[in-house]
C-alpha positions as CSV (number, residue, x, y, z in Angstrom):
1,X,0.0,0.0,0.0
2,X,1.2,3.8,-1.2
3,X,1.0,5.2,2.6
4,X,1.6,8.7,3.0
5,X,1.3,10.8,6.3
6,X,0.8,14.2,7.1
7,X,1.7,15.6,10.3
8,X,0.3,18.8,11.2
9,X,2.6,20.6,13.8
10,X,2.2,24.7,12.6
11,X,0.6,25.5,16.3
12,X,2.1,28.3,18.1
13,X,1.1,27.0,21.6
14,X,0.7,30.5,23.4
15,X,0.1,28.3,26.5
16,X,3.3,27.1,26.6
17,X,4.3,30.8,27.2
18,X,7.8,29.9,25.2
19,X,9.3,31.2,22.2
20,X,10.2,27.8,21.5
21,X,7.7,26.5,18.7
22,X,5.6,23.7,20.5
23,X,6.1,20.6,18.7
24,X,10.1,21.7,19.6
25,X,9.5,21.3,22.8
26,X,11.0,18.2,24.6
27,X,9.6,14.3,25.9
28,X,12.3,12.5,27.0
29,X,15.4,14.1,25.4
30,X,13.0,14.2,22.2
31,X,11.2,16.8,20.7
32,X,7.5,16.1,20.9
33,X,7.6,16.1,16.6
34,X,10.9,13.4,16.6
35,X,8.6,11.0,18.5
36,X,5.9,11.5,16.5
37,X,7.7,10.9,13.4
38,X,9.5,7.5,14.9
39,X,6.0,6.1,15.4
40,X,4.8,6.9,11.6
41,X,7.8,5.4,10.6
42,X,7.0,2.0,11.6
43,X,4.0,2.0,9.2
44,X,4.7,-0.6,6.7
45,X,3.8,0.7,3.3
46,X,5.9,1.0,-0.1
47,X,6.6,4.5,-1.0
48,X,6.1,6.0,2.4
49,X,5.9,9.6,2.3
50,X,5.8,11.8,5.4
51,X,5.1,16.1,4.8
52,X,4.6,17.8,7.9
53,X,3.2,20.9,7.8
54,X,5.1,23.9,9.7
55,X,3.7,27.6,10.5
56,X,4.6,29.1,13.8
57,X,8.9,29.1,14.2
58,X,8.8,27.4,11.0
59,X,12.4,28.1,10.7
60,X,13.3,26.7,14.0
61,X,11.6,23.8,13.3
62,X,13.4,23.0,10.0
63,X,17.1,24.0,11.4
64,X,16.1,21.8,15.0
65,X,15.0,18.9,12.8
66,X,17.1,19.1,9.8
67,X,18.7,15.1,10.1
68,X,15.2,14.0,9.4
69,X,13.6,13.7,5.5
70,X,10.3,14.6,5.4
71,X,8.7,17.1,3.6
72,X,8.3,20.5,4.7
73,X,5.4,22.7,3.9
74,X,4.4,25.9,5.6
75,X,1.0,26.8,6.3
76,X,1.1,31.1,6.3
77,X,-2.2,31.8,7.6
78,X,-3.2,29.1,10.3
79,X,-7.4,28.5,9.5
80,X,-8.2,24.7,11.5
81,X,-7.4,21.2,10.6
82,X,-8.6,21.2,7.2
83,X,-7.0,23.7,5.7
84,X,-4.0,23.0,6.8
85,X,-4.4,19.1,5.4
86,X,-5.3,21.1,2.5
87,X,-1.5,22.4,2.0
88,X,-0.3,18.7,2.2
89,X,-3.0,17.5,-0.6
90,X,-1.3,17.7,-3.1
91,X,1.9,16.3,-2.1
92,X,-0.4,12.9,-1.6
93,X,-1.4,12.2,-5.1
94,X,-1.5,9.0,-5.8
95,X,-1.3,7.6,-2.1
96,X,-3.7,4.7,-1.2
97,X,-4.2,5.7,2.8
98,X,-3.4,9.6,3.8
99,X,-2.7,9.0,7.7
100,X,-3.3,12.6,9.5
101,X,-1.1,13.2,12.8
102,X,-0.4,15.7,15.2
103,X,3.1,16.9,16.3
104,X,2.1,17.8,19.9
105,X,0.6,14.5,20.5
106,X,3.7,12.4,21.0
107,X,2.6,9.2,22.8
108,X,1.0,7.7,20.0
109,X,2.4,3.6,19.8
110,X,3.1,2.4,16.2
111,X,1.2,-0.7,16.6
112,X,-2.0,1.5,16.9
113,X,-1.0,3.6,13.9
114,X,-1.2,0.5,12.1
115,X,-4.1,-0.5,13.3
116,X,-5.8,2.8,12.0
117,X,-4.5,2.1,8.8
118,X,-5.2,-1.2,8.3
119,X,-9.2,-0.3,9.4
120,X,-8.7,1.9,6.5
121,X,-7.3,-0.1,3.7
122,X,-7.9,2.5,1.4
123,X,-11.7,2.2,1.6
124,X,-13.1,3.1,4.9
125,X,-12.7,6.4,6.7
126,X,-10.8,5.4,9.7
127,X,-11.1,6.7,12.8
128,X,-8.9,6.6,16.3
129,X,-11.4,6.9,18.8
130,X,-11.3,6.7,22.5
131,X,-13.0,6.4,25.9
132,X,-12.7,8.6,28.4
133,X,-14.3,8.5,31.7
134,X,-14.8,12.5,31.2
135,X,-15.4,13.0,28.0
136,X,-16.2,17.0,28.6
137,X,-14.6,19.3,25.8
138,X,-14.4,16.5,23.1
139,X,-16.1,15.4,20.3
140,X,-18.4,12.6,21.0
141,X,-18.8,10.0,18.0
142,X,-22.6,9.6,17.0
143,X,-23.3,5.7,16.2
144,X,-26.6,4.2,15.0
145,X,-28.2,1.7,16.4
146,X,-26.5,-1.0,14.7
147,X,-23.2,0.9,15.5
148,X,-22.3,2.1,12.5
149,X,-20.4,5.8,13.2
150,X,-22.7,8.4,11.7
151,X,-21.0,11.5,12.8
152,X,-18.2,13.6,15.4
153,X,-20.7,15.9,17.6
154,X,-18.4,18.3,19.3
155,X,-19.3,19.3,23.4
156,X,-20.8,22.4,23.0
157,X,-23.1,21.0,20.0
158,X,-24.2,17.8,21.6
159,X,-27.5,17.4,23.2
160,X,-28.2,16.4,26.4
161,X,-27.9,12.8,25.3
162,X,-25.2,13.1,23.2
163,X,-23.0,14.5,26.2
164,X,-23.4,11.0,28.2
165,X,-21.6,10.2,25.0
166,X,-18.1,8.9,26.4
167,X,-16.8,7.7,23.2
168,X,-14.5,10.6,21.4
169,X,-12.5,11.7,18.4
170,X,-8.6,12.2,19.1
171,X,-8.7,13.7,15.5
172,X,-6.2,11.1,14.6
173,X,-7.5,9.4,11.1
174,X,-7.0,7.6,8.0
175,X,-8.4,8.9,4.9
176,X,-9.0,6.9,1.6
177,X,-6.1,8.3,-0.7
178,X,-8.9,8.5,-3.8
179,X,-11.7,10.3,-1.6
180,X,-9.3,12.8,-0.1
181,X,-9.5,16.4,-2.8
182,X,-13.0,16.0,-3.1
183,X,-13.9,15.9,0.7
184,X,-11.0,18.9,0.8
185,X,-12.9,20.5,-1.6
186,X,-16.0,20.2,-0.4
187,X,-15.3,21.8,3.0
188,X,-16.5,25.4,3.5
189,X,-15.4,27.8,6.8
190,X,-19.5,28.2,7.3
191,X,-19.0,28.7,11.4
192,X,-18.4,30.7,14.0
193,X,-14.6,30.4,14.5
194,X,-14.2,31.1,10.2
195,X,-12.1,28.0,10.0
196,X,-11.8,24.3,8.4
197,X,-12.9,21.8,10.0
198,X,-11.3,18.4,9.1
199,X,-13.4,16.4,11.4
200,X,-16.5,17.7,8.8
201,X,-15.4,15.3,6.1
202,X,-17.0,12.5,8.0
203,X,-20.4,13.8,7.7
204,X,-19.5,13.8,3.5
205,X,-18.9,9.7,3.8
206,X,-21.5,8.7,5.4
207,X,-23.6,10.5,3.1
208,X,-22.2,8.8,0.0
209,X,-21.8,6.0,1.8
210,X,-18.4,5.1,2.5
211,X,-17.9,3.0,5.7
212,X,-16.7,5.5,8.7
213,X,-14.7,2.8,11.1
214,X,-12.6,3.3,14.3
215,X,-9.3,1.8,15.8
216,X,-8.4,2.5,19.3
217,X,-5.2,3.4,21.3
218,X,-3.9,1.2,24.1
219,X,-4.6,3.8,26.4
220,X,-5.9,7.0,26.5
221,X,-2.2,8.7,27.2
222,X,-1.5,7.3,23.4
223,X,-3.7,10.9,22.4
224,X,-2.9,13.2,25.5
225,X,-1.9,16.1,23.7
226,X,0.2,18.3,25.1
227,X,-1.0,22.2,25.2
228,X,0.7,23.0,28.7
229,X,4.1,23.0,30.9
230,X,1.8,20.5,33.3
231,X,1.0,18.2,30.3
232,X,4.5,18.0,29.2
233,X,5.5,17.0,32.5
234,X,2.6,14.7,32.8
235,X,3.9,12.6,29.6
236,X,7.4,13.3,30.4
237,X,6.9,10.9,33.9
238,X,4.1,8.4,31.4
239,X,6.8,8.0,29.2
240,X,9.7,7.7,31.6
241,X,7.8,5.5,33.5
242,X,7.3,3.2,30.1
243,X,11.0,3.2,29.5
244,X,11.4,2.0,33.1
245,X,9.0,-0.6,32.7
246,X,10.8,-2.1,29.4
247,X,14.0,-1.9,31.1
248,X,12.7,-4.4,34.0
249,X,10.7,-6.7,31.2
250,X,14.2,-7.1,29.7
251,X,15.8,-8.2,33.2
252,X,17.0,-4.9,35.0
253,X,16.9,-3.9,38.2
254,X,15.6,-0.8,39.0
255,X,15.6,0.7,42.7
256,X,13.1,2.8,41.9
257,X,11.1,2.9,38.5
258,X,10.0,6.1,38.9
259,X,13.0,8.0,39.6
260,X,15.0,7.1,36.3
261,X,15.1,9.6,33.1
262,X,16.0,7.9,29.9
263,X,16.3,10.6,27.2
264,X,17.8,8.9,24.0
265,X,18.5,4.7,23.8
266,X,19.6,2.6,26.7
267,X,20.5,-0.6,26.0
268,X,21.3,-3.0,29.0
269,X,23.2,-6.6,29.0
270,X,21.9,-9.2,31.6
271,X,22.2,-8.9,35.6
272,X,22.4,-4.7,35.4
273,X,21.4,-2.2,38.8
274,X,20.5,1.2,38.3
275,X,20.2,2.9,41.4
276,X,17.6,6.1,42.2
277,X,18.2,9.1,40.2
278,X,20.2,8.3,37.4
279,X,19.6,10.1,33.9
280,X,20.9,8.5,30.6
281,X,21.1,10.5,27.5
282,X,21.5,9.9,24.0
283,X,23.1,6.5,23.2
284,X,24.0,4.3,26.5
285,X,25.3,1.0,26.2
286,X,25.6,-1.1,29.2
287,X,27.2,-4.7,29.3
288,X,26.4,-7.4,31.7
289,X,26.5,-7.1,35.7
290,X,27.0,-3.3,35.6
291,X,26.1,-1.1,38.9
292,X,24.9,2.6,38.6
293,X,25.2,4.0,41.7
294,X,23.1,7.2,42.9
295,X,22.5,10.7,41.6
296,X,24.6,10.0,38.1
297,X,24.6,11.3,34.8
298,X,25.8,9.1,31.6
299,X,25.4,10.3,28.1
300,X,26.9,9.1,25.1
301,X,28.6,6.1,26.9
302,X,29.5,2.6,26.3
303,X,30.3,0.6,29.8
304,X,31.5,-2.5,29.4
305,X,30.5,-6.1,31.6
306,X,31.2,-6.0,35.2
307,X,32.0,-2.3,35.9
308,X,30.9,-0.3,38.8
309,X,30.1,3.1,38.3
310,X,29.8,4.9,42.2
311,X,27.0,7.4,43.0
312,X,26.9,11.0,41.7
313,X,29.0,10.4,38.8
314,X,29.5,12.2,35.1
315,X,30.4,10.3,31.9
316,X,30.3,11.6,28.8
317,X,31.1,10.3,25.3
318,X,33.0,7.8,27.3
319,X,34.3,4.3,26.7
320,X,34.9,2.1,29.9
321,X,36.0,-0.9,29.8
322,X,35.1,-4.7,31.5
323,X,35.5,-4.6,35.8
324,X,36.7,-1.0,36.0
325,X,35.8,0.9,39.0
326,X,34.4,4.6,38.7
327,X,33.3,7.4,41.3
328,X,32.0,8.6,43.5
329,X,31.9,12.1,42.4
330,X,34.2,11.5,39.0
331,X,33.9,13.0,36.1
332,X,34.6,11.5,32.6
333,X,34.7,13.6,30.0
334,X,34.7,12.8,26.2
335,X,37.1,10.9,25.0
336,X,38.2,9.0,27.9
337,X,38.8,5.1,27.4
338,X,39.6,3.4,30.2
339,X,40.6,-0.1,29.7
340,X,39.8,-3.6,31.5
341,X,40.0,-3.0,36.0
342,X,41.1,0.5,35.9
343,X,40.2,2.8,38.3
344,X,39.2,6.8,38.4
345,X,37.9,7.5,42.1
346,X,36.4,10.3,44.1
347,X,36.8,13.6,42.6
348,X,39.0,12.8,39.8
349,X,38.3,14.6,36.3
350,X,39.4,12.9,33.1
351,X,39.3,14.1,29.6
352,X,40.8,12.6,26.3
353,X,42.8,10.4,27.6
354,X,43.6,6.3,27.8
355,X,43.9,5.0,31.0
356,X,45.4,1.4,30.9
357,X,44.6,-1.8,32.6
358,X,44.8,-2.3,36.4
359,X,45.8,1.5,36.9
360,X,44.8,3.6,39.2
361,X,44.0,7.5,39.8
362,X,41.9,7.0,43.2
363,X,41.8,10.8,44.0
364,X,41.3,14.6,43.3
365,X,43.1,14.6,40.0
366,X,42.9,15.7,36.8
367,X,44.1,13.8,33.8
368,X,43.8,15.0,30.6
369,X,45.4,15.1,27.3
370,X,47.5,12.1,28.4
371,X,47.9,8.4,27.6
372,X,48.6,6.5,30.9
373,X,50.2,2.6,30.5
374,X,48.8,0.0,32.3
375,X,49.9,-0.9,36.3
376,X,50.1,2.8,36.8
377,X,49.9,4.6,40.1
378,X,48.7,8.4,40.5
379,X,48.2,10.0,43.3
380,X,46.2,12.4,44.8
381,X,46.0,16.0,43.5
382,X,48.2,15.4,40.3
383,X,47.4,17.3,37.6
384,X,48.3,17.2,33.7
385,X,49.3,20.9,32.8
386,X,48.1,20.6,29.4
387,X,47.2,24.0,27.8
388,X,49.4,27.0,27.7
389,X,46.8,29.3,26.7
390,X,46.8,28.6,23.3
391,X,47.9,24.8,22.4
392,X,47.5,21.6,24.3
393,X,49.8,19.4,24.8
394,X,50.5,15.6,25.5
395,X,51.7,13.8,28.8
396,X,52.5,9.6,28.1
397,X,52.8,7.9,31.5
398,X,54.3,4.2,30.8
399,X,53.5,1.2,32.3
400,X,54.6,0.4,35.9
401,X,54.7,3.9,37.0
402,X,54.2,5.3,40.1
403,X,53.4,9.4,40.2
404,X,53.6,11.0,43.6
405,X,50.7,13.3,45.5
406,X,50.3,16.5,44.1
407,X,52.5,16.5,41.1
408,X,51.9,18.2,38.4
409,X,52.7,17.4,34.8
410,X,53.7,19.9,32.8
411,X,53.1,18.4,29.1
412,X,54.3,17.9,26.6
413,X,55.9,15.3,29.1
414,X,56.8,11.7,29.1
415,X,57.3,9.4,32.1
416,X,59.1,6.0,31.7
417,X,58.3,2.5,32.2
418,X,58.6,1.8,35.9
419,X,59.8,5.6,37.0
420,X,58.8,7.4,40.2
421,X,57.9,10.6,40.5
422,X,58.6,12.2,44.1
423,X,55.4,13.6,46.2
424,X,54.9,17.8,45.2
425,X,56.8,18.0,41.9
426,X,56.5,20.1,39.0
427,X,58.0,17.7,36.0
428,X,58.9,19.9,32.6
429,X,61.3,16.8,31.6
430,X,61.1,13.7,30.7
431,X,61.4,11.4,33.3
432,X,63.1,7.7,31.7
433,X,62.6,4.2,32.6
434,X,63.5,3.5,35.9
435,X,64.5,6.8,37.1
436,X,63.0,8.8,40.2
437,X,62.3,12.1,39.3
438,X,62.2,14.9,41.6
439,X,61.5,18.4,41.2
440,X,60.9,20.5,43.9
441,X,62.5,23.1,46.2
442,X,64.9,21.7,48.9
443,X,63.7,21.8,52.4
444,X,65.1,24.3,55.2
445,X,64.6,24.2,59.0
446,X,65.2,27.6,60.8
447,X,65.4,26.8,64.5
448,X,64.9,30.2,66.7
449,X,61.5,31.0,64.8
450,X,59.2,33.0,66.4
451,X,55.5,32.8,65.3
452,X,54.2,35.9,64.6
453,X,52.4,37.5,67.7
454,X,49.0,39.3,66.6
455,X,49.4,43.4,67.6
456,X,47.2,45.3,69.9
């Protein structure tokens, strides 16, 4: 089947009180529109088209989502649902089903997209209806008494009887591809509000005839639209709460579901514990038996099997490798690799650098620019000096070697296989294999000091 969708997203939102175009706004790490277009794109369908049509921040909304290929059209003058399907129509000649979707509604589940278009198969004017045990505000759908839909009643038209109506339209529908211009056509701005109505078109196929059908969500969150700060936050914790939910289907352990923010792709191996807290964004990896202590934020990270990351810890476009031990309170920046049972402890900073197997930098450090060997010792408050205002520069640490408290590293710099580096130097020379280096002012004792006295 020729599918094509149209997504209509040229709302300003004024409730949102933002400059930020509405459909921008995010769900999850994801614009509202992103997750909207993910779920169309499940639709099977040869020559799948999608054209979403922009008004409000068009701009914005073409430079934010500019990876994607869809088809941009921009609505100027914004006059209801129907005229703006009408700026899409003829993008969709030729399709079989036109599937109509909104960009602030972005909970909407593929499976019930295709649902909606198989009720439609290119014949029926489909329908996502749903049931809401307050249906006030919303169109109610009008059946007869064989069930058959005869017509969308909206709240302030509907009769006393119709109002006990709690079956309603989420607007969400699937259009015959042939029938679509001449319903367009046929829809006039005859109201109060001067505008468009798509929802009118139903009316025109039951009166020639074509079969009006419905297909329903899973829930009613699928079509919570999002018109508010609240509502975003409402289907920020739905959704976050569905991520969590996967996650312990597929075997993790969560301390607490509700207090975990996935906002890209996490991907877990078996035996993994998240602690409270913990945000992931954009693409995490985790291998098996991983631990993610308290309070920590990874983004852009692949952690290898067995590795313990300690609460209130940072990782960034990261690799770390199998058994390594991280935290509390470190922070890896991007490219650090650490390789197989190193360690980077409490308040150590990393950034660009390769730390080898087995070694260690347990405390308030800063490593960066450098390529550490494995079996290596740092100790606390070392440091990496490696800018000079202008360039940076490279330390090499080699295997074996042991670097005193509170050295610093002035790069570019190498230390040798095996060398030690004395407690409280400053090292501007290479220090070879083997060697203790020491650079630091010789001590005096003055006997006969007097400390000084305070004066009155």
């Amino acid at each position: 089947m020729n599918i094509h969708v149209i997504i209509l997203a040229a709302g300003q939102g004024s409730r949102m009180k933002s400059a930020l175009p509405k459909v921008l706004h995010p769900i999850a790490g994801r614009s509202m529109l992103e997750h909207v277009l993910s779920a169309s794109e499940s639709i099977p369908g040869t020559n799948q088209s999608t054209h979403v049509v922009i008004g409000h921040g068009a701009d914005k909304v073409r430079e934010r989502l500019a990876h994607v290929s869809v088809n941009w059209i921009e609505q100027t003058e914004q006059l209801g649902t129907g005229h703006a399907v009408m700026q899409a129509a003829t993008a969709c000649e030729g399709a079989d089903v036109v599937l109509v979707l909104y960009g602030d509604v972005p909970m909407i589940r593929p499976n019930t997209l295709n649902a909606l278009v198989s009720a439609c198969g290119g014949e029926n004017l489909a329908l996502l209806t749903v049931d809401l045990a307050n249906p006030s505000g919303y169109g109610r759908i009008v059946r007869d008494e064989l069930g058959a839909i005869l017509a969308i009643v909206e709240d302030k038209d509907a009769t006393h009887e119709q109002k006990a109506i709690t079956e309603t339209n989420t607007g969400i529908m699937a259009i015959p591809g042939t029938r679509l211009h001449p319903w367009l056509n046929s829809l006039t701005n005859d109201n109060a509000q001067g505008e468009y109505y798509l929802t009118d078109i139903v009316a025109m196929a039951v009166a020639e005839g074509t079969s009006v059908v419905n297909a329903r969500p899973g829930s009613e969150m699928e079509v919570q639209g999002v018109n508010n700060r609240a509502q975003q936050a409402q289907l920020e914790r739905l959704l976050q709460l569905r991520n969590a939910e996967q996650l312990m289907n597929d075997g993790v352990t969560l301390m607490d579901p509700a207090r975990l923010d996935v906002r890209g792709t996490l991907t877990c191996g078996s035996d993994v514990v998240i602690d409270i807290n913990c945000v992931f964004e954009g693409k995490v990896v985790l291998g098996d038996g991983i631990e993610i202590g308290p309070n920590c934020h990874i983004k852009d990270a692949l952690i290898h099997s067995g590795t313990v990351i300690k609460a209130n810890s940072v990782i960034e476009d990261a690799v770390v490798g199998e058994l390594c031990d991280v935290g509390p309170f470190a922070r890896l920046r991007p490219g650090t690799k650490l390789e197989q049972k190193a360690k980077v402890g409490n308040f150590v900073e990393t950034k660009k650098v390769v730390i080898g197997a087995g070694s260690k930098v347990n405390h308030l450090s800063y490593i960066g620019d450098a390529e550490v060997g494995s079996g290596v010792n740092i100790g606390a408050g070392t440091i990496t000096c490696n800018y000079d205002g202008a360039n940076k520069f490279k330390t090499t640490i080699a295997d074996g070697a042991f670097i005193g408290s509170n050295t610093a590293l002035v790069a570019p710099v190498s230390i040798g296989k095996d060398a030690l580096v004395g407690a409280g130097s400053t090292v501007t020379s290479d220090v070879p294999d083997e060697h203790l280096g020491v650079a630091r002012g010789r001590q005096r004792n003055i006997s006969g000091w007097k400390k000084p006295v305070k004066q009155s």
